[in-house]
KOLTORDREN-8235 format. One record per atom (N, C-alpha, C): residue number from 1; residue in one letter; atom name; x, y, z. Coordinates in nm, 3 decimals, padded with zeros to 5 digits. Layout:
! residues N
[atom NUM "a" "CA" [X Y Z]]
...
This chain:
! residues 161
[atom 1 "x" "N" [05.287 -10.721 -02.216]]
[atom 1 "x" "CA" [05.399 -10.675 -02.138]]
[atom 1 "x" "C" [05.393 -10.734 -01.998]]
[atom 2 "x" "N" [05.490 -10.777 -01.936]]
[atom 2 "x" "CA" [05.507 -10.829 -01.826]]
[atom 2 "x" "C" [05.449 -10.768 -01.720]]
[atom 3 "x" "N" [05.520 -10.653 -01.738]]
[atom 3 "x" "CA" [05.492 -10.493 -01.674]]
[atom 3 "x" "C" [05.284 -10.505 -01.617]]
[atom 4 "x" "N" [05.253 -10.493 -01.718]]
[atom 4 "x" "CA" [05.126 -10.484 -01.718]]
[atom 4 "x" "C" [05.045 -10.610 -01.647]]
[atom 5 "x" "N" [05.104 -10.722 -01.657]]
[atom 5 "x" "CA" [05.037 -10.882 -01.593]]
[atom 5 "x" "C" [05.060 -10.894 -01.443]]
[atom 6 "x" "N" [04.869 -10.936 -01.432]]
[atom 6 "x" "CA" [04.806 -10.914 -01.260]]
[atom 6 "x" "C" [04.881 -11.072 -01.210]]
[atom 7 "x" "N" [04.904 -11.097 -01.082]]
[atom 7 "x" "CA" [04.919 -11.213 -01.046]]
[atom 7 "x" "C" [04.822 -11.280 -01.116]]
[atom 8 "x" "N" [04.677 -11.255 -01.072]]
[atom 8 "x" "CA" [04.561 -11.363 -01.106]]
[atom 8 "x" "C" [04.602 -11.389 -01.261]]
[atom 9 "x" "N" [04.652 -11.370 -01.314]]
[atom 9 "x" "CA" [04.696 -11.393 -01.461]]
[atom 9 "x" "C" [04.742 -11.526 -01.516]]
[atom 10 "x" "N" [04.848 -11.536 -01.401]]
[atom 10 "x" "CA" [04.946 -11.656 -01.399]]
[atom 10 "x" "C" [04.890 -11.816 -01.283]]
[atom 11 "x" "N" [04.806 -11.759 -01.270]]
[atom 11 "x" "CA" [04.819 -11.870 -01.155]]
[atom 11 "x" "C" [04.713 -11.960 -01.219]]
[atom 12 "x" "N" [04.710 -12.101 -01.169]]
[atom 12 "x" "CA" [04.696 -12.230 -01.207]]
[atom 12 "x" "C" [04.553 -12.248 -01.244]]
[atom 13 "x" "N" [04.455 -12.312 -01.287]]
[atom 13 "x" "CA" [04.298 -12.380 -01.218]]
[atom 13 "x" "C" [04.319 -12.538 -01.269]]
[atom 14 "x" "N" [04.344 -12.594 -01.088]]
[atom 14 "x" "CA" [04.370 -12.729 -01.107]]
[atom 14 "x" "C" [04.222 -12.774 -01.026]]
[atom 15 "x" "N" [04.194 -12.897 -01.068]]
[atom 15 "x" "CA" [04.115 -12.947 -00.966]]
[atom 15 "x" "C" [04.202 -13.086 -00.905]]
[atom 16 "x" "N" [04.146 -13.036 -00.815]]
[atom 16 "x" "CA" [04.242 -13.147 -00.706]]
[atom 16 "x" "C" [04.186 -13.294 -00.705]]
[atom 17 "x" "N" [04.207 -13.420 -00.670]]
[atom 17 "x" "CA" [04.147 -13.518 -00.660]]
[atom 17 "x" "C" [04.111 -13.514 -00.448]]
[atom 18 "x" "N" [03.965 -13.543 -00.426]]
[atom 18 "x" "CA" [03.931 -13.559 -00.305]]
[atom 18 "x" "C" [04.077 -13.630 -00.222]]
[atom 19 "x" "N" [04.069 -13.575 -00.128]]
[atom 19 "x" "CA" [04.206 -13.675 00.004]]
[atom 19 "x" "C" [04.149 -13.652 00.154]]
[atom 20 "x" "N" [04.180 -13.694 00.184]]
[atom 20 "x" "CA" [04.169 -13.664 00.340]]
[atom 20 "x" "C" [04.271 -13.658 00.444]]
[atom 21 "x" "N" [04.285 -13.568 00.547]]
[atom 21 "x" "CA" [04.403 -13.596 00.648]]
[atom 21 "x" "C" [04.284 -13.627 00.814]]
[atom 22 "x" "N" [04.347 -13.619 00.882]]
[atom 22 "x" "CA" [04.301 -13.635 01.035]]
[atom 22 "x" "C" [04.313 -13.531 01.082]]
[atom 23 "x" "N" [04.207 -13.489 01.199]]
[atom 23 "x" "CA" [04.167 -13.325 01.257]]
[atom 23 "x" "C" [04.268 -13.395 01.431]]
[atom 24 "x" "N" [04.247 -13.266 01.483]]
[atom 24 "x" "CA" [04.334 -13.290 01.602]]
[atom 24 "x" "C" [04.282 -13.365 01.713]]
[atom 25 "x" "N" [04.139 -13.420 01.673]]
[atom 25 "x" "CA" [04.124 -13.534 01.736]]
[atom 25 "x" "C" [04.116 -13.691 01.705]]
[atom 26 "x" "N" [04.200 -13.681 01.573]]
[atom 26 "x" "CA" [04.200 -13.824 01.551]]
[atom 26 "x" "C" [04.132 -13.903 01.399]]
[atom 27 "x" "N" [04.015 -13.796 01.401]]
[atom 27 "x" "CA" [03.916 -13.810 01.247]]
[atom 27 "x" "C" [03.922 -13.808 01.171]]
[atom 28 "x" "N" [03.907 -13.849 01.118]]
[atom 28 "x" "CA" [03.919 -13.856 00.945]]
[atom 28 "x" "C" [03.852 -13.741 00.899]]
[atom 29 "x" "N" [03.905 -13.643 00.833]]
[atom 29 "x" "CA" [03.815 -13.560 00.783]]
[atom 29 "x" "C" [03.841 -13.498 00.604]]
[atom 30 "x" "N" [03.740 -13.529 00.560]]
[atom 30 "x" "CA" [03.798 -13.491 00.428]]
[atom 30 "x" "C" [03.803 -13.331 00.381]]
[atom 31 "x" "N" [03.929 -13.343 00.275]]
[atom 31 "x" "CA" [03.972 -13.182 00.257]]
[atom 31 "x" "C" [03.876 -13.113 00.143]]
[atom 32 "x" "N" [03.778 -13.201 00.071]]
[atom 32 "x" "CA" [03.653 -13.097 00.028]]
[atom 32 "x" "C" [03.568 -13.016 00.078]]
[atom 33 "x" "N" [03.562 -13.099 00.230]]
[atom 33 "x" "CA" [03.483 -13.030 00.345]]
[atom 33 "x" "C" [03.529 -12.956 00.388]]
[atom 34 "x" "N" [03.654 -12.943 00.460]]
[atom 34 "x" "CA" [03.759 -12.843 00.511]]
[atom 34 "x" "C" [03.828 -12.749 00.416]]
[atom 35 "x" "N" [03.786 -12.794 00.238]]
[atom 35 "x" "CA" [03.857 -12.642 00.232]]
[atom 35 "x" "C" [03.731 -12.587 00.182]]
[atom 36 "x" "N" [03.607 -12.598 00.190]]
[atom 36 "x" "CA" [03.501 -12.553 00.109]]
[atom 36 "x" "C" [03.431 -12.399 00.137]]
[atom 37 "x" "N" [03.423 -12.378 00.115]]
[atom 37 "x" "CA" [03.365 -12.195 00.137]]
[atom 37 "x" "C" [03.444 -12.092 00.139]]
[atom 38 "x" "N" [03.581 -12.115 00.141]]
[atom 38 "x" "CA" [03.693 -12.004 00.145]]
[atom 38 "x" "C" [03.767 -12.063 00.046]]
[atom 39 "x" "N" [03.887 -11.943 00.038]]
[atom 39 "x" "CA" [04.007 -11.956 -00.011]]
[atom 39 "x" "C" [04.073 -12.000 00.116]]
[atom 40 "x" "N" [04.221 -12.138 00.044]]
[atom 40 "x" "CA" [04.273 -12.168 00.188]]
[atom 40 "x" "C" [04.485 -12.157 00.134]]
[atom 41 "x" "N" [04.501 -12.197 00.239]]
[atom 41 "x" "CA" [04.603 -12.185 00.172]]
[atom 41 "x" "C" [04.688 -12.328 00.278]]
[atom 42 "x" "N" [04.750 -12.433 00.207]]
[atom 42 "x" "CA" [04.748 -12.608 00.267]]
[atom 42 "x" "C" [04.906 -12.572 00.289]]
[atom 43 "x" "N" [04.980 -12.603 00.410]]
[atom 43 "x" "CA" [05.108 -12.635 00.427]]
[atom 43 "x" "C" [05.126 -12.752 00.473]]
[atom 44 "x" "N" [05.191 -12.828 00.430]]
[atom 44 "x" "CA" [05.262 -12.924 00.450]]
[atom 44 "x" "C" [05.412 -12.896 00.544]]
[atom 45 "x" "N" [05.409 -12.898 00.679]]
[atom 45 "x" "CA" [05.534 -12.818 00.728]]
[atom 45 "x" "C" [05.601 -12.959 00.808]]
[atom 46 "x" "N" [05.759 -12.914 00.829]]
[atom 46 "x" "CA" [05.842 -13.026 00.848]]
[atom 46 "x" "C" [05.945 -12.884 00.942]]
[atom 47 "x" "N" [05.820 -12.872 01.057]]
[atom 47 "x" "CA" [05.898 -12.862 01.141]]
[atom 47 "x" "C" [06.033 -12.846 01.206]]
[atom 48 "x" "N" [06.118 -12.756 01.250]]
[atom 48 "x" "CA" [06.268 -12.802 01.304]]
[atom 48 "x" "C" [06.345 -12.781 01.167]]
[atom 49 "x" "N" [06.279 -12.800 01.072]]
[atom 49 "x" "CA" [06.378 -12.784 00.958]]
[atom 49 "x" "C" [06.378 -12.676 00.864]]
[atom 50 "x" "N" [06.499 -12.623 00.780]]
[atom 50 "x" "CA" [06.484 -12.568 00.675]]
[atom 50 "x" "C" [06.456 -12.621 00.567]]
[atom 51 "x" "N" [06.361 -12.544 00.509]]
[atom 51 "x" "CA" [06.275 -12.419 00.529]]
[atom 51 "x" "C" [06.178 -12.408 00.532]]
[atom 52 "x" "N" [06.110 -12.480 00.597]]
[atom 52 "x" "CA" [06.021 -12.489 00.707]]
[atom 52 "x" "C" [06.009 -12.360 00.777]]
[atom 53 "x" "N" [06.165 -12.368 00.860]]
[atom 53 "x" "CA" [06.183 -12.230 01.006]]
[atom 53 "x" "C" [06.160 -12.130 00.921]]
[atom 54 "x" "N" [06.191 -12.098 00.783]]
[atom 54 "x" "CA" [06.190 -11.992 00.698]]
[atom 54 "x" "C" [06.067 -11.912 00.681]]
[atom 55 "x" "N" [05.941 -12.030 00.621]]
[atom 55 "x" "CA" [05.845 -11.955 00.562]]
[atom 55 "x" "C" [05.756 -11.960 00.685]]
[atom 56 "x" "N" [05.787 -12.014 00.815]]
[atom 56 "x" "CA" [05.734 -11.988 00.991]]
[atom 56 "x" "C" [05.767 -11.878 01.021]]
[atom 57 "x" "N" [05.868 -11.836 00.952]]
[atom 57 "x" "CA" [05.930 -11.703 01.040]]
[atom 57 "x" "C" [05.853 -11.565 00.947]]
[atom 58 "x" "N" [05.846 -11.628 00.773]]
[atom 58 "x" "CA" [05.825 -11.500 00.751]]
[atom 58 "x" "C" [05.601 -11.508 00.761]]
[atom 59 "x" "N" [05.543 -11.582 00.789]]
[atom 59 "x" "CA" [05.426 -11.587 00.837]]
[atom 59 "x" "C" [05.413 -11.526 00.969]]
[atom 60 "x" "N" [05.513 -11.540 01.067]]
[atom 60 "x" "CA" [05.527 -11.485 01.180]]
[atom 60 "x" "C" [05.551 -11.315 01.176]]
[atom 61 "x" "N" [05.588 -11.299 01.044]]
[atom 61 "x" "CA" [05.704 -11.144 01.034]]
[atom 61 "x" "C" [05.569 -11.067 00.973]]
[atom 62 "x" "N" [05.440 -11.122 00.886]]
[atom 62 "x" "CA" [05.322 -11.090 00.839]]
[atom 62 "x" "C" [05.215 -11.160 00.873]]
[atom 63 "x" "N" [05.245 -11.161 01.020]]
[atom 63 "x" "CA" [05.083 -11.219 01.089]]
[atom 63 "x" "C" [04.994 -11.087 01.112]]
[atom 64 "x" "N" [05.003 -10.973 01.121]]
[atom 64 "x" "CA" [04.903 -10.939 01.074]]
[atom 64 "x" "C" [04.807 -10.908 01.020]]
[atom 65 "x" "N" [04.885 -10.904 00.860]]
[atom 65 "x" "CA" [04.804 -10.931 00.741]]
[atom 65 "x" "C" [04.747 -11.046 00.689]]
[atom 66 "x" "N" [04.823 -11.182 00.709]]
[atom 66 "x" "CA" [04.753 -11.324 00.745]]
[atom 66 "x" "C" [04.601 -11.336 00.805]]
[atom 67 "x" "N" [04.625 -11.258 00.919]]
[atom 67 "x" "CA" [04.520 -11.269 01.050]]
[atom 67 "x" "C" [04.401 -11.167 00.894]]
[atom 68 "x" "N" [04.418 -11.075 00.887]]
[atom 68 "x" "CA" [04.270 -10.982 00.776]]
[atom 68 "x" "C" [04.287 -11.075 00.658]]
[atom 69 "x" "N" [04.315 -11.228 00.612]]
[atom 69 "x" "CA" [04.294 -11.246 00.472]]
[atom 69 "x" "C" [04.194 -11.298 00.451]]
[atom 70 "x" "N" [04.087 -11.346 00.356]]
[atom 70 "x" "CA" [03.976 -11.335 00.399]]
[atom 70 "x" "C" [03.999 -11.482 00.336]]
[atom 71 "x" "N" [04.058 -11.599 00.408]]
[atom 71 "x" "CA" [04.143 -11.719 00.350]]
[atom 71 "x" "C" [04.157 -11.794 00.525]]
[atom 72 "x" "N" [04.194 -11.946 00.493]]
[atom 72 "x" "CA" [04.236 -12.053 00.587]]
[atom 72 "x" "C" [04.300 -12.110 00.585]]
[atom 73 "x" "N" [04.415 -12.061 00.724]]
[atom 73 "x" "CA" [04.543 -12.102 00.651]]
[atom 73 "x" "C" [04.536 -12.258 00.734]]
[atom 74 "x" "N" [04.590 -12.362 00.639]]
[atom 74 "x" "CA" [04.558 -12.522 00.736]]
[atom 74 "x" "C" [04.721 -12.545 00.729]]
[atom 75 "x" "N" [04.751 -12.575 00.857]]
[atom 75 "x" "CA" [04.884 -12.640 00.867]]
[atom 75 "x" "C" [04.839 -12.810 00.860]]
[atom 76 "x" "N" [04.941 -12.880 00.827]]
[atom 76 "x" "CA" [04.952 -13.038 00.826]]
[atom 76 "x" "C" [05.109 -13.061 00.895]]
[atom 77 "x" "N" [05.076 -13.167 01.001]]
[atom 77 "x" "CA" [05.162 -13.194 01.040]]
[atom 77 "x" "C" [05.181 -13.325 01.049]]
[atom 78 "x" "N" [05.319 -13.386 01.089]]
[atom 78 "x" "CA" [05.297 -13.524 01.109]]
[atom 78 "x" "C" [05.251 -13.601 01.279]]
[atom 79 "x" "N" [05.244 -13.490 01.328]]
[atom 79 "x" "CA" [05.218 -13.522 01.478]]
[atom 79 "x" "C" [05.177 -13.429 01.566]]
[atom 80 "x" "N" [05.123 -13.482 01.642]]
[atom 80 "x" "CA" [05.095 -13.336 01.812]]
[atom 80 "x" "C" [05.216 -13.279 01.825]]
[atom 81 "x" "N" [05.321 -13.376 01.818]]
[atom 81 "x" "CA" [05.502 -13.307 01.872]]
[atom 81 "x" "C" [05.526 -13.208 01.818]]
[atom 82 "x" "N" [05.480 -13.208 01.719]]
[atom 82 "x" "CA" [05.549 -13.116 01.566]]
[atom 82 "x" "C" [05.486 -12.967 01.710]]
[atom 83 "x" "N" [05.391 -12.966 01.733]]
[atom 83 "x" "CA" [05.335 -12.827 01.806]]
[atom 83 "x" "C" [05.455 -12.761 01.910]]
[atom 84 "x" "N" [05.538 -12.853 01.907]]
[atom 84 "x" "CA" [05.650 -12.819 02.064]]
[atom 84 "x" "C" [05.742 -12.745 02.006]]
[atom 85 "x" "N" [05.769 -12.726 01.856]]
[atom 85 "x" "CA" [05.867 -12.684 01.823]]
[atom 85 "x" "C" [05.826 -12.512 01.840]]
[atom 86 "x" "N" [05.910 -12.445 01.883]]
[atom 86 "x" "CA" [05.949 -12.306 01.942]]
[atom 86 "x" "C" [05.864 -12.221 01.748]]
[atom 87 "x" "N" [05.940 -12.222 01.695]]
[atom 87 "x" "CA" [05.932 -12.105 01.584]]
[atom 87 "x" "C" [05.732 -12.195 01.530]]
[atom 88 "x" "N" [05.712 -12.271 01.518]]
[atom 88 "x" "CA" [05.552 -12.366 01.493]]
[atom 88 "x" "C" [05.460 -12.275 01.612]]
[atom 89 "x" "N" [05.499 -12.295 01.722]]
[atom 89 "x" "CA" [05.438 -12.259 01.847]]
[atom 89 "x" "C" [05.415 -12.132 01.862]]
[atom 90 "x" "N" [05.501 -12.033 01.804]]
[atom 90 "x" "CA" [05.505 -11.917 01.812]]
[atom 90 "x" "C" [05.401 -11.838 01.672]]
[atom 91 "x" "N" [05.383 -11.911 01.559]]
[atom 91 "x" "CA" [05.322 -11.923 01.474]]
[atom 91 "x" "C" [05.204 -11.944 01.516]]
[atom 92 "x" "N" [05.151 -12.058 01.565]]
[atom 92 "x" "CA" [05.027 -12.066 01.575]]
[atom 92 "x" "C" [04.966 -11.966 01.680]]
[atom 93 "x" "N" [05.071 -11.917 01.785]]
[atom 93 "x" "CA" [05.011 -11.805 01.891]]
[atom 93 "x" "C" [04.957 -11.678 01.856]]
[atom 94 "x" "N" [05.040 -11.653 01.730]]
[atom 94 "x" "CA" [05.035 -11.540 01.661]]
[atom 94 "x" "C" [04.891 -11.552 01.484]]
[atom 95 "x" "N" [04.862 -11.629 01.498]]
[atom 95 "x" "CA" [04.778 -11.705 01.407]]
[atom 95 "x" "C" [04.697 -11.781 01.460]]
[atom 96 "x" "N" [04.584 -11.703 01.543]]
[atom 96 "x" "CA" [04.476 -11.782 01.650]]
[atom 96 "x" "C" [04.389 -11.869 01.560]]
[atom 97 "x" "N" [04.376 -11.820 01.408]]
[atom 97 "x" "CA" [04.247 -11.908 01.347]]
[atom 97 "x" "C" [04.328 -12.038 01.256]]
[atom 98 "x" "N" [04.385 -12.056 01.225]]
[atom 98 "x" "CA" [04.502 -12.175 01.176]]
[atom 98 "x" "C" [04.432 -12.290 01.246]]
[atom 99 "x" "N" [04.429 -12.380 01.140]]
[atom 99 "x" "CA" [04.367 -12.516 01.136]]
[atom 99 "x" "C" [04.471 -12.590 01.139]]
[atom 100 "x" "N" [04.458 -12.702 01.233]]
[atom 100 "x" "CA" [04.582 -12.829 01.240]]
[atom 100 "x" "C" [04.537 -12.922 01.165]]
[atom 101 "x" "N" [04.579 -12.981 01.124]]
[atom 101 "x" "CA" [04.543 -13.120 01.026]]
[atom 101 "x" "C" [04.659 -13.212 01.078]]
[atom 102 "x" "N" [04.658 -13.314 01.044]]
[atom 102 "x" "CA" [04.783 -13.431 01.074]]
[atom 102 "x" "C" [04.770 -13.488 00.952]]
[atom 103 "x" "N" [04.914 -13.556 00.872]]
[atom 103 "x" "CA" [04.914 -13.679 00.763]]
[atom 103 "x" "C" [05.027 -13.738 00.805]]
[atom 104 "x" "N" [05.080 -13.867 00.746]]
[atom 104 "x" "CA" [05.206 -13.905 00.807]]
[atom 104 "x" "C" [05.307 -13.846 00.674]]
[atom 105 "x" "N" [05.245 -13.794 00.573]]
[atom 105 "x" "CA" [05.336 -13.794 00.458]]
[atom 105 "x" "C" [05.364 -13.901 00.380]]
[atom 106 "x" "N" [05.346 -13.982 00.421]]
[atom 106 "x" "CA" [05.397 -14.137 00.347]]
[atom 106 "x" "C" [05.330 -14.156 00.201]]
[atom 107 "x" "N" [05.418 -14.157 00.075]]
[atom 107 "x" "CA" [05.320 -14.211 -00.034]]
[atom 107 "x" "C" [05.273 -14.341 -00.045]]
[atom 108 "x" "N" [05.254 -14.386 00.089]]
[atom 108 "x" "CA" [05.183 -14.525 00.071]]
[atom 108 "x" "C" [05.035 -14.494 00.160]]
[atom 109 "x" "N" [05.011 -14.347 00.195]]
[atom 109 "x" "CA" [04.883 -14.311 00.263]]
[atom 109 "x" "C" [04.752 -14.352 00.218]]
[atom 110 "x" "N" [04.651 -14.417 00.273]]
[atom 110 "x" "CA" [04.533 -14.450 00.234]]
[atom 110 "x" "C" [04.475 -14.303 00.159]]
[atom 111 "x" "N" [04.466 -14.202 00.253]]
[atom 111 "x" "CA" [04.393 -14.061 00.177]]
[atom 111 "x" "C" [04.487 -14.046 00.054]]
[atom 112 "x" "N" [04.556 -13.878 00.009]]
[atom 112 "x" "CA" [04.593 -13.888 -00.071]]
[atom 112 "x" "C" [04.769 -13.808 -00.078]]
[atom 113 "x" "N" [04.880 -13.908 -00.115]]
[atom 113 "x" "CA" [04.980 -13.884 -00.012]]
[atom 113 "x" "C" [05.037 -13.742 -00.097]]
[atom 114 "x" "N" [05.097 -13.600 -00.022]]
[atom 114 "x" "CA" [05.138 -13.482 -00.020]]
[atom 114 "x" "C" [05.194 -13.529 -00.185]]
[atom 115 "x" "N" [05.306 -13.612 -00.249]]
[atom 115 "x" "CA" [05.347 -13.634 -00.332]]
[atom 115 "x" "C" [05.245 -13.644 -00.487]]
[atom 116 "x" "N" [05.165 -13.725 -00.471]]
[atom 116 "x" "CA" [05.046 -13.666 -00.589]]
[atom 116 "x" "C" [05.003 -13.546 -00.577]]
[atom 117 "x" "N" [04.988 -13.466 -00.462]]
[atom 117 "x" "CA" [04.885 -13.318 -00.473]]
[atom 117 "x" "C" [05.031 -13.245 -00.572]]
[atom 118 "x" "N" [05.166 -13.292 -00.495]]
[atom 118 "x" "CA" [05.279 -13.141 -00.535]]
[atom 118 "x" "C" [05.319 -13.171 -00.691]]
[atom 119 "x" "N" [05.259 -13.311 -00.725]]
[atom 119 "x" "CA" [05.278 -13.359 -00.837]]
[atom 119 "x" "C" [05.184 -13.303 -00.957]]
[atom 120 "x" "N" [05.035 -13.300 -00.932]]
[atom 120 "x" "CA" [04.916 -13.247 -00.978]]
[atom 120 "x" "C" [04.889 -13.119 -00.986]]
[atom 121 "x" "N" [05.013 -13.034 -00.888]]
[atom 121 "x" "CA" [05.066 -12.933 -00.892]]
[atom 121 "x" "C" [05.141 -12.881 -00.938]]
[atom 122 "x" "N" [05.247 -12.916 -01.000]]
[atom 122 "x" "CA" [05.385 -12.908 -01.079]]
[atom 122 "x" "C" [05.518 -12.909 -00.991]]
[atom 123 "x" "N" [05.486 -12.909 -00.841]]
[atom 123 "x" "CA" [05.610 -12.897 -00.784]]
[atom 123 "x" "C" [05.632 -12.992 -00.726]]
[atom 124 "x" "N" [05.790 -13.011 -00.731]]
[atom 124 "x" "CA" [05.881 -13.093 -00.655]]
[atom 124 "x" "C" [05.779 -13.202 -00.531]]
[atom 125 "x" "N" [05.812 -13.330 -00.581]]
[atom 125 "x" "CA" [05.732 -13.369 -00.474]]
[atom 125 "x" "C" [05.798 -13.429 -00.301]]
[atom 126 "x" "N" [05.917 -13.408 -00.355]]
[atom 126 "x" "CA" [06.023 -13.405 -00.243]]
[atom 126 "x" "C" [06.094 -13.321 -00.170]]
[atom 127 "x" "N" [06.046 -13.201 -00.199]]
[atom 127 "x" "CA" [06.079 -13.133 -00.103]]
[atom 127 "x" "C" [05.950 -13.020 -00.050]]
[atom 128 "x" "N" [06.007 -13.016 00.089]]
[atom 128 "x" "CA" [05.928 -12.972 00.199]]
[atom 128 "x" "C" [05.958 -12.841 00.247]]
[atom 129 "x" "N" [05.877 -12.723 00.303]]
[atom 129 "x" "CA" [05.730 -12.732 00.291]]
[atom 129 "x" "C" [05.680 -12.736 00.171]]
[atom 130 "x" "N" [05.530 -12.854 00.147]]
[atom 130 "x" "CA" [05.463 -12.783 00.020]]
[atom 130 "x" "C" [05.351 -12.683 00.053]]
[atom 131 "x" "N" [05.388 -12.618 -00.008]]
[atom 131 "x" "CA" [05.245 -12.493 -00.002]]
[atom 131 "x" "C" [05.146 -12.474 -00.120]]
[atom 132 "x" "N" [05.013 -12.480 -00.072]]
[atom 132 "x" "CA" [04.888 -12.522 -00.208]]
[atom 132 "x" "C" [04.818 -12.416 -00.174]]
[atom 133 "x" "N" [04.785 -12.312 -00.293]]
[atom 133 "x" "CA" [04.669 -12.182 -00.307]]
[atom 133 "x" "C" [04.553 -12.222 -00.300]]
[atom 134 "x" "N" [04.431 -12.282 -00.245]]
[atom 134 "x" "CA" [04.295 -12.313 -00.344]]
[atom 134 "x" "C" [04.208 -12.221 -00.323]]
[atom 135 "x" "N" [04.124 -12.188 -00.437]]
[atom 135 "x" "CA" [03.990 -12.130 -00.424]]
[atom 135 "x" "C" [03.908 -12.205 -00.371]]
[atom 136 "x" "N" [03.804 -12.155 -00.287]]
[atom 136 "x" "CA" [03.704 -12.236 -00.237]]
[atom 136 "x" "C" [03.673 -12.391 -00.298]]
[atom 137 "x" "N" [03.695 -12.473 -00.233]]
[atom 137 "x" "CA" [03.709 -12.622 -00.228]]
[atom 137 "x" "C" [03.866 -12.686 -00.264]]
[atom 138 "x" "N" [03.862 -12.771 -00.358]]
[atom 138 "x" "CA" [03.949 -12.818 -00.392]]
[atom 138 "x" "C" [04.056 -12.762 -00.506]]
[atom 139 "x" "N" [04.019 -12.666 -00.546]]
[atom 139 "x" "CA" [04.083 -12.602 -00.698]]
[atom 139 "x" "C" [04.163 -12.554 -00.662]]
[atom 140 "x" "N" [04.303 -12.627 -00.726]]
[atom 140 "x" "CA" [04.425 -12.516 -00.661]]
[atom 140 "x" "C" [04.457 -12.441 -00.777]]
[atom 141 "x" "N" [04.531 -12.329 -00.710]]
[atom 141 "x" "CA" [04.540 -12.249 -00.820]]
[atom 141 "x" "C" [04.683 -12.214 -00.823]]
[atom 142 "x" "N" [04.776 -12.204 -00.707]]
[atom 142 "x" "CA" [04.904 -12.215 -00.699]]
[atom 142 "x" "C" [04.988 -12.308 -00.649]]
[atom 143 "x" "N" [05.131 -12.346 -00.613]]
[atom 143 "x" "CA" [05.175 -12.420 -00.536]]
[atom 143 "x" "C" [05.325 -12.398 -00.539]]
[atom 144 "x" "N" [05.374 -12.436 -00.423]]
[atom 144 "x" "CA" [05.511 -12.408 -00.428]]
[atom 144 "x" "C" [05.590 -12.565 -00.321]]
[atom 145 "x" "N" [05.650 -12.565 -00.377]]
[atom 145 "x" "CA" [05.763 -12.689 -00.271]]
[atom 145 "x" "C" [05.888 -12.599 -00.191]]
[atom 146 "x" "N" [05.937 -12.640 -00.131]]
[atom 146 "x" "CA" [06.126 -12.576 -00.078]]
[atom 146 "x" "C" [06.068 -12.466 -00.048]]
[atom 147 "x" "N" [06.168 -12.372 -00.079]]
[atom 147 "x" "CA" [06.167 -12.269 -00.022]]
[atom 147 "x" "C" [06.219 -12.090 -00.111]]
[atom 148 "x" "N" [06.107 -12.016 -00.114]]
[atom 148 "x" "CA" [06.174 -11.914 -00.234]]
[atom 148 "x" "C" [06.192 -11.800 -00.136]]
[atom 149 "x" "N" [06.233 -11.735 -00.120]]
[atom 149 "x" "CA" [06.249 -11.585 -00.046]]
[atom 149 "x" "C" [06.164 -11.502 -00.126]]
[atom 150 "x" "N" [06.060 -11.457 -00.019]]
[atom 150 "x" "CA" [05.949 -11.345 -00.007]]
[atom 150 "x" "C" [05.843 -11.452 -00.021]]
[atom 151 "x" "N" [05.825 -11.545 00.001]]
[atom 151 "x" "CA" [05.687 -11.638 -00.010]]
[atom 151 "x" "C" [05.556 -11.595 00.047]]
[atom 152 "x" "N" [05.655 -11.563 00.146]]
[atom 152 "x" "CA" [05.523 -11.503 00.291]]
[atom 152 "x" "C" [05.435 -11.398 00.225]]
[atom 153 "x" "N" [05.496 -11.316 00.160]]
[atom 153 "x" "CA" [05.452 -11.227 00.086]]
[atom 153 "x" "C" [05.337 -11.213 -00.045]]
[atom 154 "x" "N" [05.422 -11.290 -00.115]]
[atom 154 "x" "CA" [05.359 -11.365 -00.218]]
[atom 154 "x" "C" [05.221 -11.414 -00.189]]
[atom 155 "x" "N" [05.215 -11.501 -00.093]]
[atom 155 "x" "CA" [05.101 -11.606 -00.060]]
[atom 155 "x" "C" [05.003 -11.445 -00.040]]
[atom 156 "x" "N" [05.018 -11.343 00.033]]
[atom 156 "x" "CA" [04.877 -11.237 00.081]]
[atom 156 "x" "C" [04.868 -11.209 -00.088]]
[atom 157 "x" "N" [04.987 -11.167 -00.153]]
[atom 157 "x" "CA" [04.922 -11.099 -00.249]]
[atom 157 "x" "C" [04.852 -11.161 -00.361]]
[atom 158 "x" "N" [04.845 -11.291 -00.366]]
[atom 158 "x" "CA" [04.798 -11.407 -00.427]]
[atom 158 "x" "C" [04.633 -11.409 -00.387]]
[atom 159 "x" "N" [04.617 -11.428 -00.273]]
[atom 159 "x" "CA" [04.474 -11.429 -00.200]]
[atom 159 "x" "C" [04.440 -11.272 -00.169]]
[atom 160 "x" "N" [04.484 -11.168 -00.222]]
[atom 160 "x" "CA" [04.474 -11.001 -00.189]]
[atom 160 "x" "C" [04.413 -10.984 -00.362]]
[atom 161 "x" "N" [04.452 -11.054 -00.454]]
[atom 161 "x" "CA" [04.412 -10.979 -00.541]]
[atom 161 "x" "C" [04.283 -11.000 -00.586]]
């Protein structure tokens, strides 16, 4: 019965292939290392745009349950600029432990470009934000592209159960 089925039920066990993005000073840092010992949860955000502003706003609307998950949430961006944007900025103020990462997005990226992970994932690899569940290291276990109403939500009770 439907009725009866836990999230953890449905959700994925992928293993990811190693990639790397750049830390906010420039480095190369790979994402086995950065997602290793926790549960994390990877956005791919595009800034300024919908729905992007969407799932910023509703992270913003449940930052305090974000802030107790016992998870890391890593933003990826394509730049320092991306930080200027008002509803991003207000996000990360409200979300003191949030990890920056940088990629350019490009599927011609040396690491490994957003389009194979949302692919290896099942979702859309063209549209933005992508959002990736993993258990400690690389294993994802959920993923989402665009944009669904109640995500924000979703994502605690995903890493809550």
């Amino acid at each position: 019965r439907l009725r009866d089925t836990k999230i953890s039920d449905m959700l994925e066990n992928m293993d990811i292939l190693p990639f790397s993005l750049k830390d906010e000073k420039g480095g190369k840092i790979e994402a086995e290392k950065l997602t290793a010992g926790h549960a994390n949860i990877l956005f791919w955000l595009e800034e300024g745009k919908e729905p992007t502003e969407h799932i910023l706003n509703e992270l913003i609307e449940h930052h305090e349950r974000y802030n107790k998950l016992d998870a890391q949430l890593i933003f990826i961006l394509r730049s320092e600029q991306a930080k200027q944007n008002h509803t991003l900025a207000k996000a990360l103020e409200l979300l003191p432990k949030v990890i920056i990462c940088y990629d350019d997005f490009r599927d011609t990226s040396a690491s490994m470009p957003k389009s194979s992970l949302a692919r290896r994932m099942y979702v859309d690899p063209d549209k933005l934000p992508l959002i990736i569940v993993t258990k400690p290291g690389l294993n994802g276990i959920f993923a989402t592209s665009g944009y669904n109403v109640g995500m924000g939500d979703l994502l605690i009770k995903i890493l809550s159960e």
